[in-house]
C-alpha positions in Angstrom: 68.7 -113.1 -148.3 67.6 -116.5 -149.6 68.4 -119.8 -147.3 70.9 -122.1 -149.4 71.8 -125.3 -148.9 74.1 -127.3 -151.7 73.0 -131.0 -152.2 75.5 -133.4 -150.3 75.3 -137.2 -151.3 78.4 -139.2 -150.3 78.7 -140.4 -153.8 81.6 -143.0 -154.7 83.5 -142.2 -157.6 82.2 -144.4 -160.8 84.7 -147.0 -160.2 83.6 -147.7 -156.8 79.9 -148.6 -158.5 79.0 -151.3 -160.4 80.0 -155.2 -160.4 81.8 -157.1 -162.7 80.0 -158.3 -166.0 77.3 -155.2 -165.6 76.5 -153.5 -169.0 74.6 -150.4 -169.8 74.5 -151.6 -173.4 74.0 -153.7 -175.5 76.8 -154.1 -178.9 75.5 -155.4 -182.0 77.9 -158.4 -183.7 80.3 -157.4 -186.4 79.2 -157.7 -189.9 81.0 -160.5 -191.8 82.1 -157.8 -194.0 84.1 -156.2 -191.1 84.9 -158.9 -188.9 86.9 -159.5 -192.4 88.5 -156.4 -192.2 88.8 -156.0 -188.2 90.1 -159.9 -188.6 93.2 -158.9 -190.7 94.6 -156.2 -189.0 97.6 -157.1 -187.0 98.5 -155.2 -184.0 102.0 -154.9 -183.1 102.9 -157.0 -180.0 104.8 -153.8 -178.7 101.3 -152.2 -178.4 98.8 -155.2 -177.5 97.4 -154.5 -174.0 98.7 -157.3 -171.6 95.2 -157.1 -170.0 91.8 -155.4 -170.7 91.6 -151.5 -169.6 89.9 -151.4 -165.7 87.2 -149.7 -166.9 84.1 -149.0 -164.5 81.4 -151.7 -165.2 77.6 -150.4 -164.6 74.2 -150.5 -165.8 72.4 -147.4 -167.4 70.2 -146.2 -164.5 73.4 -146.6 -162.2 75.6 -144.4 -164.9 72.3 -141.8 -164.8 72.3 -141.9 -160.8 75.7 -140.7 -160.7 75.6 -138.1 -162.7 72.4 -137.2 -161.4 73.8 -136.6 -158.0 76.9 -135.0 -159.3 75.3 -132.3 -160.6 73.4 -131.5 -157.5 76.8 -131.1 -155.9 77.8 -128.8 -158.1 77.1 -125.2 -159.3 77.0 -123.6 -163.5 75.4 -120.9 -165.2 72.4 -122.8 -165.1 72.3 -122.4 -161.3 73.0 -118.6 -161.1 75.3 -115.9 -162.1 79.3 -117.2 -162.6 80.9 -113.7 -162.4 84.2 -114.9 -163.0 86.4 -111.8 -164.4 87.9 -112.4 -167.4 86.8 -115.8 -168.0 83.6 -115.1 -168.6 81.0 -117.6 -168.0 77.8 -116.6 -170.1 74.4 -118.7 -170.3 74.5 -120.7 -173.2 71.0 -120.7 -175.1 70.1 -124.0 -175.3 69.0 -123.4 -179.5 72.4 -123.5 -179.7 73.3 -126.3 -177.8 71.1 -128.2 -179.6 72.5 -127.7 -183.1 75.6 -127.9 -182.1 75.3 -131.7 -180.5 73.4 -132.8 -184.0 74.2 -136.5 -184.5 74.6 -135.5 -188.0 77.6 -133.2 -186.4 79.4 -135.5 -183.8 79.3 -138.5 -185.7 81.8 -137.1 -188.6 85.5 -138.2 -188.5 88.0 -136.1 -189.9 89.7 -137.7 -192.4 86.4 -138.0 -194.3 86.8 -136.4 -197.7 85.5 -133.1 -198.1 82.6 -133.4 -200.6 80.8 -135.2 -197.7 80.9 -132.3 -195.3 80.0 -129.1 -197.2 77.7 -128.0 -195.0 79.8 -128.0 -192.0 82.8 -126.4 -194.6 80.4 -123.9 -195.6 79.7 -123.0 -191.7 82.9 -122.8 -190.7 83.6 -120.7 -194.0 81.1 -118.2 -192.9 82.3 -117.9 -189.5 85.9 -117.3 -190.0 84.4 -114.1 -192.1 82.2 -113.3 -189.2 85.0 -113.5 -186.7 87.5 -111.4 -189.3 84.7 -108.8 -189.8 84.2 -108.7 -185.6 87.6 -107.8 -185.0 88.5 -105.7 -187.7 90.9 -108.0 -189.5 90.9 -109.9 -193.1 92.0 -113.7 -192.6 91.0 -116.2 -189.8 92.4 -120.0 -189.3 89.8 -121.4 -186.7 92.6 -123.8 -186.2 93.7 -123.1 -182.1 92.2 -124.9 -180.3 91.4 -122.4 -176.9 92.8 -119.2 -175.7 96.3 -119.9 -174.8 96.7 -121.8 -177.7 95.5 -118.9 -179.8 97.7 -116.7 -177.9 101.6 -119.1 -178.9 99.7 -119.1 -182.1 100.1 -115.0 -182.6 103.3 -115.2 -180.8 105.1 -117.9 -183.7 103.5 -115.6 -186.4 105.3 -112.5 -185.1 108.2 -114.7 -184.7 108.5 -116.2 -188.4 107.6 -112.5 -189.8 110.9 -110.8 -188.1 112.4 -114.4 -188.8 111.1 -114.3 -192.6 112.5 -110.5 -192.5 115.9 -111.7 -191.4 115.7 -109.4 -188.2 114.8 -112.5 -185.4 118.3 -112.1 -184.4 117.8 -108.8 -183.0 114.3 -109.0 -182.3 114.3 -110.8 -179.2 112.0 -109.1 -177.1 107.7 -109.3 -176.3 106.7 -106.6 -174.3 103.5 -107.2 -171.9 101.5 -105.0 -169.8 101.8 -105.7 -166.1 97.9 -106.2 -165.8 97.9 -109.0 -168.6 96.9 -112.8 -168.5 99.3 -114.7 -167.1 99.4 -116.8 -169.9 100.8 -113.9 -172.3 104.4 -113.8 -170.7 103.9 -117.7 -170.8 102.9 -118.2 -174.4 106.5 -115.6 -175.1 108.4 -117.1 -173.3 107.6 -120.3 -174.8 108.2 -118.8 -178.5 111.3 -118.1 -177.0 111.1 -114.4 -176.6 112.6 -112.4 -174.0 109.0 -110.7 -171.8 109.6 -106.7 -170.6 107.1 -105.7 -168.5 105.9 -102.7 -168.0 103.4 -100.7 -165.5 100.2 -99.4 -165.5 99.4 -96.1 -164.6 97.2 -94.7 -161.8 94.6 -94.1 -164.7 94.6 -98.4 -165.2 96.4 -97.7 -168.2 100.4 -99.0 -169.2 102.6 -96.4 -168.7 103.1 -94.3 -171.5 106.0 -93.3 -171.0 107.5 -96.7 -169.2 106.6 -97.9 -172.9 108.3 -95.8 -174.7 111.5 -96.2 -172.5 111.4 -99.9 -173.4 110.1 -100.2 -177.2 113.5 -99.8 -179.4 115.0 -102.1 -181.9 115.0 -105.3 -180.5 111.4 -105.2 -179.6 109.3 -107.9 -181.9 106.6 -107.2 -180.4 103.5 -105.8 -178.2 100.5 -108.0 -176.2 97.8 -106.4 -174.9 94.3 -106.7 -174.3 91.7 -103.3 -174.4 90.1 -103.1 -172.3 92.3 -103.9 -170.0 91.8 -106.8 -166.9 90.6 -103.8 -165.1 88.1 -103.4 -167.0 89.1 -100.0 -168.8 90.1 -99.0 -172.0 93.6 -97.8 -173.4 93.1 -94.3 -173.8 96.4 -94.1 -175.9 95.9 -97.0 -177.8 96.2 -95.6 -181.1 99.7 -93.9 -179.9 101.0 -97.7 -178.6 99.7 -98.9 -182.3 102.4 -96.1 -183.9 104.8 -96.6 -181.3 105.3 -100.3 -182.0 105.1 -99.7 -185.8 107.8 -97.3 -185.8 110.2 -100.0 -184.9 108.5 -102.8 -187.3 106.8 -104.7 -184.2 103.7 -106.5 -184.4 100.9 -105.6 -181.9 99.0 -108.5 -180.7 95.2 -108.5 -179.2 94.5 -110.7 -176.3 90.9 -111.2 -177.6 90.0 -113.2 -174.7 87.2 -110.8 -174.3 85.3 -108.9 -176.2 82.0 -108.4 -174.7 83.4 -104.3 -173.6 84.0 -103.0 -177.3 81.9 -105.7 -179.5 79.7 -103.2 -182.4 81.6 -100.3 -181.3 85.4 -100.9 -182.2 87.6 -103.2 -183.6 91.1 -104.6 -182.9 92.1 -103.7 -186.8 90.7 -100.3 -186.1 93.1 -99.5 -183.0 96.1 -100.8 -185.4 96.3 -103.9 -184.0 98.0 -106.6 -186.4 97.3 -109.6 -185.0 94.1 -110.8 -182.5 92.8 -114.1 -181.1 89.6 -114.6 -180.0 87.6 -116.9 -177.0 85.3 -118.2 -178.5 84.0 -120.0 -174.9 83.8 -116.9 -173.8 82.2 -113.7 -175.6 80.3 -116.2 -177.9 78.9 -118.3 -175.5 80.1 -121.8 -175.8 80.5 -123.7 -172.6 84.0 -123.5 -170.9 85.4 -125.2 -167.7 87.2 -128.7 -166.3 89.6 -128.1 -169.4 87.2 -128.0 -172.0 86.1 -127.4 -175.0 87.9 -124.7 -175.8 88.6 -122.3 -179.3 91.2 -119.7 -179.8 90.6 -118.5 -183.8 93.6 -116.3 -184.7 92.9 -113.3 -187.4 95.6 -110.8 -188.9 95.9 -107.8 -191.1 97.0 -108.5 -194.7 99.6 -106.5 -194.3 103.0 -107.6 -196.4 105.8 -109.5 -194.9 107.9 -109.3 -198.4 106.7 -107.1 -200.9 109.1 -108.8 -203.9 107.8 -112.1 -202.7 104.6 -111.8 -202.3 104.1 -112.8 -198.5 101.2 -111.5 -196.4 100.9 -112.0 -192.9 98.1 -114.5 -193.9 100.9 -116.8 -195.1 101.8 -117.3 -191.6 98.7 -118.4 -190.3 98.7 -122.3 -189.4 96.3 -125.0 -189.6 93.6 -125.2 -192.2 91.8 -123.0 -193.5 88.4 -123.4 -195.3 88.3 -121.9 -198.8 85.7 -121.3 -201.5 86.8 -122.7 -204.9 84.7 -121.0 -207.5 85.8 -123.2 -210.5 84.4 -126.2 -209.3 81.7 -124.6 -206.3 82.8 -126.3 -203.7 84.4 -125.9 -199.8 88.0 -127.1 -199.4 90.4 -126.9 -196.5 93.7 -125.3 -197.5 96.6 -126.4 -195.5 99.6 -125.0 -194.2 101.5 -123.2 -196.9 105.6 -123.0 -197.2 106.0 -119.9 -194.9 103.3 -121.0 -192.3 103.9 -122.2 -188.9 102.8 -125.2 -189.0 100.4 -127.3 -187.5 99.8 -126.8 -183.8 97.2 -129.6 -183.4 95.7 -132.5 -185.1 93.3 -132.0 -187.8 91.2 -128.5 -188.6 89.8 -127.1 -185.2 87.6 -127.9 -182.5 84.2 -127.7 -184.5 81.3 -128.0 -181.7 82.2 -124.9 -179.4 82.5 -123.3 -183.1 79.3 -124.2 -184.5 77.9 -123.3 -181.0 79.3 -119.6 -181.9 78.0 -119.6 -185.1 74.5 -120.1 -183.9 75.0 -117.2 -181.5 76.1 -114.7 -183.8 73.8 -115.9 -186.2 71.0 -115.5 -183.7 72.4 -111.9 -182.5 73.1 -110.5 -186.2 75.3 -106.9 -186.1 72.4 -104.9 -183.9 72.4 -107.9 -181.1 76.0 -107.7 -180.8 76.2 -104.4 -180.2 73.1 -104.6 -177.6 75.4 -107.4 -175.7 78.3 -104.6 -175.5 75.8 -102.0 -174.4 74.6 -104.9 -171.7 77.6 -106.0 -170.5 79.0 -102.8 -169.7 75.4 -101.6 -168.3 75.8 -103.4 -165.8 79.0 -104.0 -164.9 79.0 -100.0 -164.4 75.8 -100.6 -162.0 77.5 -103.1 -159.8 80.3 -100.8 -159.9 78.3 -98.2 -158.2 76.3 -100.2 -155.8 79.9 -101.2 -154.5 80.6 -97.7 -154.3 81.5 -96.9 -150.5 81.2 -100.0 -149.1 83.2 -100.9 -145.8 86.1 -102.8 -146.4 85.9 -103.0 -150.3 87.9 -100.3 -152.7 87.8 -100.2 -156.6 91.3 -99.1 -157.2 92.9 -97.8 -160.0 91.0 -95.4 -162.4 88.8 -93.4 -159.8 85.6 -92.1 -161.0 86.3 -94.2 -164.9 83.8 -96.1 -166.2 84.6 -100.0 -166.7 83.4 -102.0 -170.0 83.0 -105.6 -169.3 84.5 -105.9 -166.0 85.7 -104.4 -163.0 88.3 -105.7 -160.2 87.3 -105.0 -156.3 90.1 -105.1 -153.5 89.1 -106.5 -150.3 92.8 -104.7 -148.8 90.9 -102.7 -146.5 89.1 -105.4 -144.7 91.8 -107.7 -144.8 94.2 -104.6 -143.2 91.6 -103.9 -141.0 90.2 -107.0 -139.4 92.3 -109.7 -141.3 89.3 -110.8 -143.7 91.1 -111.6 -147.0 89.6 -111.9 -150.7 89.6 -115.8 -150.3 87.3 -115.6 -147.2 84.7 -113.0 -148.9 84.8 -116.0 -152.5 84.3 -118.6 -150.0 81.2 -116.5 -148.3 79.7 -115.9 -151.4 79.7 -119.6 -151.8 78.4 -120.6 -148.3 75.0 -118.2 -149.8 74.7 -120.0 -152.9 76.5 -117.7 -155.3 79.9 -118.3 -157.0 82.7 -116.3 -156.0 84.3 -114.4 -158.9 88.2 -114.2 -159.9 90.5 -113.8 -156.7 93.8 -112.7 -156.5 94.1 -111.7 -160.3 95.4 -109.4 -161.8 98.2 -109.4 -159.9 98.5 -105.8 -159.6 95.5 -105.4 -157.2 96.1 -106.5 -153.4 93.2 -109.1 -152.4 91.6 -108.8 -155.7 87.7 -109.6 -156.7 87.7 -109.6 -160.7 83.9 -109.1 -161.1 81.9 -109.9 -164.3 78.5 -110.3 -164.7 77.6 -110.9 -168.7 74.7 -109.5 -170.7 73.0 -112.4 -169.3 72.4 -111.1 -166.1 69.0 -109.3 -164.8 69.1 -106.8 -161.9 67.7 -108.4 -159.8 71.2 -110.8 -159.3 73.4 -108.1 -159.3 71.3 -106.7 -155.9 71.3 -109.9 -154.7 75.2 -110.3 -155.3 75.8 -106.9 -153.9 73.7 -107.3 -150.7 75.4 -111.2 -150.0 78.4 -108.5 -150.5 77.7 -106.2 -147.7 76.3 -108.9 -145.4 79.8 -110.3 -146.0 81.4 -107.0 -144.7 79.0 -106.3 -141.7 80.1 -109.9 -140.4 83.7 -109.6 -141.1 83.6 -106.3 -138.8 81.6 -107.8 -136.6 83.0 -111.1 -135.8 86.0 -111.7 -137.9 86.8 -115.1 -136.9 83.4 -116.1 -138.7 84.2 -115.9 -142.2 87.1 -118.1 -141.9 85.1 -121.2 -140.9 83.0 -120.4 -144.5 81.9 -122.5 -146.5 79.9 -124.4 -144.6 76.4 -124.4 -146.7 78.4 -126.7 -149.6 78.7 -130.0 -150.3 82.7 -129.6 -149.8 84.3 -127.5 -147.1 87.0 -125.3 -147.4 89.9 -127.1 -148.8 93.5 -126.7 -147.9 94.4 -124.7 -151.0 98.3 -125.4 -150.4 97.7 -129.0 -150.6 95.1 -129.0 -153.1 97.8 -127.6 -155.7 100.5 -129.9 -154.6 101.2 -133.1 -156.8 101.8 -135.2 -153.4 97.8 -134.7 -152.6 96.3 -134.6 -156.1 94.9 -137.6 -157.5 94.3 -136.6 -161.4 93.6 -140.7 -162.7 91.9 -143.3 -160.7 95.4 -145.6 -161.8 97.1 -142.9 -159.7 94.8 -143.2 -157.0 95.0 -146.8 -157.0 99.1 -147.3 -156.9 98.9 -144.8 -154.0 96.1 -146.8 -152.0 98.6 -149.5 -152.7 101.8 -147.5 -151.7 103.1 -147.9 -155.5 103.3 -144.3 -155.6 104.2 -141.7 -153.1 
């Protein structure tokens, strides 16, 4: 195993830099023109600052140091493998990094009128095709802005189709796998449906027949994702799809992954109706520390009301970019009378967009379906390096291949010498890797969600699996040891009760401040 030491600098926080009156740059003066303009705008008093924002003041080469030394602290995609399950964390080729930050790009407001940006219309015109095409459906607003967002986006379209139906007041209910995102039942909830859970099978699948006990009448609606968290494909899926149809409920696709099925099926194809997509995720762009994120939302065509004329499309919100052929030009169509609205500002979060485009672009039809064939490679060959290890089980679906991910349980060791899932993530840390999902889904005891992407060579895997094993021979051996891990990282293990906890978390430096101060408890 390689030695690994993380960088440790005991770096103040920006605000701690500096002096007062320091610049990093220079502003030119105001044209007469504008200082015409600026001059004559009167701000209300009610929104005047009373004093100037406390904003960090520092030259360049401090501003680069910082960040400099930040970065050696920390750990990315760049660094190594980020096997997080279910989130996904790809390298991003840098062709597309750099197309995606053109000045020519992030330098356009959004409120410019339309005949100025074309080009970007036409890209985004083009990819909400791509993205239709991809997941087997025919219309796609780009409008979400992430995954969550995309998922309260197909929950409020199933809502105003049983509403536009005249049924909402019976169809109350979203039913939701027990091995879903947490943010489905969420994202229901908050539509203000009523969630039903329902098991999964020995097999990793739901239930069959646990579904069928709960689908009736007042059920709106089905969300699932295939494959599943654990990595494994509904079998049935094409049963569910009649199931929920039979009752007029809408079947919803998590899309928050597609790197398992990607040039080999399609949502539309298993009968789903509605399907969001991460975009940060199986398309590459960058993800993390909230941001930026893109959810796109695609549905069948299917009718809503046949008399009226209402598709399902109808429903979609946002903008949308369409082609008018009279006068050969890109336009963004906005919501119509039956849609749901707007559920941000403007028309979508355009750079983690353009960042897909590039990718797919770059990948065409036969590279998409080589990342599929990648991804489940070799999450099928860590699989079975794991295969028998002391102290580690891969429950659920014995002797089933995975697609794009897999979910270890470290229950035995932690039964057998107290070694829990958070103590293996935090070894994996203390040898320079990052530790993968823990704890999710729910359904598995001391779970490791485990995904390496199409990204990832052999060689890592090994390296992964061996940091793996040395984990266990040390947890038998000594068990005491892994709880003092990390200790090869810039930050030691943290209290993870009071790092959640509002009392201890700082999120602003003017909420650090009033609590240096005592202002706030």
């Amino acid at each position: 195993m390689r030695t690994y030491r993380q960088a440790n600098w005991s770096e103040p926080l920006i605000f701690e830099l500096g002096s007062p009156g320091r610049l990093g740059i220079t502003l030119p003066e105001l044209e007469d023109e504008v200082k015409k303009v600026v001059g004559g705008v009167k701000i209300p008093e009610s929104i005047k600052r009373v004093k100037p924002p406390s904003l960090p003041e520092l030259s360049e080469v401090e501003v680069t140091r910082h960040f400099t030394n930040l970065t050696q602290m920390a750990y990315g995609v760049d660094n190594g493998p980020v096997p997080l399950g279910s989130c996904t964390m790809k390298f991003n080729p840098r062709i597309a990094w750099d197309l995606s930050f053109n000045s020519g790009v992030d330098q356009l407001h959004p409120l410019q009128d339309e005949r100025t940006v074309q080009g970007l219309l036409e890209v985004m015109y083009e990819l909400q095709q791509w993205l239709a095409n991809i997941v087997g459906m025919d219309v796609c607003t780009l409008h979400p802005a992430a995954g969550a967002h995309g998922e309260l986006t197909g929950v409020l379209v199933i809502r105003k189709y049983h509403e536009l139906k005249g049924q909402l007041d019976r169809k109350k209910e979203i039913v939701i796998p027990d091995s879903a995102h947490g943010t489905n039942p969420a994202s229901a909830a908050m539509a203000g449906f009523k969630v039903i859970e329902v098991p999964s099978g020995s097999d990793g699948n739901v239930d069959y027949e646990a579904l069928k006990s709960v689908v009736g009448e007042s059920t709106a609606g089905l969300m699932i994702t295939n494959p599943n968290t654990l990595g494994l494909f509904e079998e049935r899926i094409l049963e569910i799809a009649e199931l929920l149809h039979k009752y007029d409920a809408l079947l919803y696709y998590d899309g928050a992954n597609l790197n398992g099925i990607m040039g080999y099926t399609r949502p539309g194809d298993m009968g789903f109706d509605i399907a969001h997509i991460n975009i940060h995720k199986t398309f590459s762009s960058p993800h993390g520390g909230g941001g930026p994120g893109s959810g796109p939302v695609c549905v069948k065509n299917r009718f809503v009301d046949r008399e009226k004329g209402i598709y399902l499309s109808d429903l979609l919100p946002g903008y949308i970019v369409v082609y008018d052929e009279e006068k050969g030009i890109y336009r963004l169509k906005g919501p119509g009378p039956h849609s749901i609205g707007l559920l941000k500002s403007f028309f979508a979060n355009t750079i983690p967009l353009l960042w897909a485009y590039v990718y797919i672009a770059i990948m065409g039809p036969q590279g998409l379906r080589k990342v599929t064939e990648h991804c489940v490679l070799i999450t099928n060959y860590f699989a079975k390096l794991m295969n028998g290890v002391r102290g580690y089980d891969i429950p659920y679906g014995k002797g089933r291949f995975r697609k794009h991910e897999v979910v270890l349980s470290a229950k035995p060791m932690a039964d057998e010498v107290g070694v829990t899932a958070e103590d293996v993530a935090k070894g994996l840390l203390d040898a320079g890797f990052y530790a993968p999902t823990i704890y999710f889904p729910l359904i598995v005891k001391e779970a490791l969600m485990t995904e390496f992407t199409e990204t990832e060579t052999p060689e890592n895997v090994e390296r992964y699996v061996e940091r793996l094993k040395e984990i266990s021979k040390i947890a038998y051996e000594n068990p005491s040891k892994p709880k003092e891990w990390p200790v090869n990282t810039s930050v030691g293990r943290l209290d993870i009760v009071k790092a959640n906890h509002p009392k201890y978390v700082a999120p602003t430096w003017r909420v650090y401040m009033k609590r240096l101060k005592g202002e706030l408890k």
